[in-house]
N, C-alpha and C positions, 0 to 999 in steps of 0.2 A: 570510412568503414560502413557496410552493410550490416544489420542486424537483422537476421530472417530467425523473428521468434516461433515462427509457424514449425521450422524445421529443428527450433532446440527442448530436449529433454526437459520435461516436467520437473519441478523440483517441490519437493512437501515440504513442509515448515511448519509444524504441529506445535499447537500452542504458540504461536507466535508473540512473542514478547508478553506473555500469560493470556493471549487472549485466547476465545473460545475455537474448537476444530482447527482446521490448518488451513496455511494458505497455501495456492496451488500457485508455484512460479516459475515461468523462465524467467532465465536472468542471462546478465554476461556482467562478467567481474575484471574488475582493475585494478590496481594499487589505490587511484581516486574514485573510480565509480562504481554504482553497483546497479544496471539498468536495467527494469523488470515489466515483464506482460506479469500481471497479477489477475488470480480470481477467487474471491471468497465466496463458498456458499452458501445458502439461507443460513442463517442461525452462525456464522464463522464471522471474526474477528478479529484484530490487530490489536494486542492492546495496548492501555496507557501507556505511554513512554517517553524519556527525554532524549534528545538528541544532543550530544558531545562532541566536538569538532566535527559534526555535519551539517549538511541541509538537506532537505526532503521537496521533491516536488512532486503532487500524487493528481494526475488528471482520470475524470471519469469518464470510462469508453459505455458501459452497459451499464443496467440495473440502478436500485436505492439505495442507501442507507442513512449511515450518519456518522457523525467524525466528533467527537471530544477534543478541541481549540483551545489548550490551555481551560480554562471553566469556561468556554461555550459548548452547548451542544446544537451541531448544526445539520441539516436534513442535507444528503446530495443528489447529488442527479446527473445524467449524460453530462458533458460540457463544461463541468464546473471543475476548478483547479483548486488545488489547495498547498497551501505551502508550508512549512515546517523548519525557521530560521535553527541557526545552531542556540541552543540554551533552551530551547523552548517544547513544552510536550505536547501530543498527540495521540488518539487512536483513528479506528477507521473500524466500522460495525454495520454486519450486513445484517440489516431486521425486517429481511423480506423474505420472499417465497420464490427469487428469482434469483441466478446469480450475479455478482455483482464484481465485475471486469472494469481493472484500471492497469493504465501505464503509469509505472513513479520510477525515479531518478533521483540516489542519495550519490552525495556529494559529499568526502571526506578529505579535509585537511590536518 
C-alpha cells in the first residue's frame, strides 16, 4: 500500500493530549495502526502521556524541540528516532521559532 500524505486532508488535534496548540496531521487509520506526517508549531505540543496496548515510533523529518522520556528530558533534531514501548510515557515539545515536522507510527494491540 502507498501512502501519499502530500495528497491527504489535514487533520487538527487541539490540545493534544493536554499539550499546548494543536497538532496539524495526516494520518491513515486502521484497526492496528494509526500513521502520521505530523507538525507542530512554535510554542505547540504533545503532551505527557502513557501509552496502553501501544507503541509509538516518532522520527524527526524538520525543526527542534524536545521530548519528556519517562523523567528524561531530551533535545531533538532531524534524524533522531524515538520510541515509546507500551506502559511507558512521553511528550514531544516544539520550543522553537520553526516548525517542527515528524513521521510517528502507533501500533495498537
Amino acid at each position: 500500500m502507498i501512502l501519499e500524505f502530500d495528497k491527504m486532508n489535514d487533520t487538527i488535534l487541539p490540545n493534544f493530549y493536554g499539550g499546548e496548540k494543536e497538532v496539524v496531521a495526516k494520518m491513515f487509520l486502521d484497526k492496528r495502526h494509526r500513521i502520521m506526517f505530523d507538525t507542530l508549531a512554535p510554542g505547540a505540543s504533545i503532551g505527557f502521556h502513557k501509552h496502553e496496548n501501544s507503541d509509538e515510533v516518532i522520527y524527526i523529518l524538520e525543526g527542534e524541540g524536545k521530548t519528556v522520556d519517562g523523567d528524561r528530558e531530551i533535545r531533538v533534531k532531524p534524524g533522531m528516532g524515538l520510541y515509546c514501548e507500551d506502559d511507558h510515557c512521553h511528550s514531544l515539545v516544539n520550543d522553537t521559532d520553526q516548525d517542527l515536522k515528524f513521521f510517528a507510527v502507533v501500533t495498537y494491540y
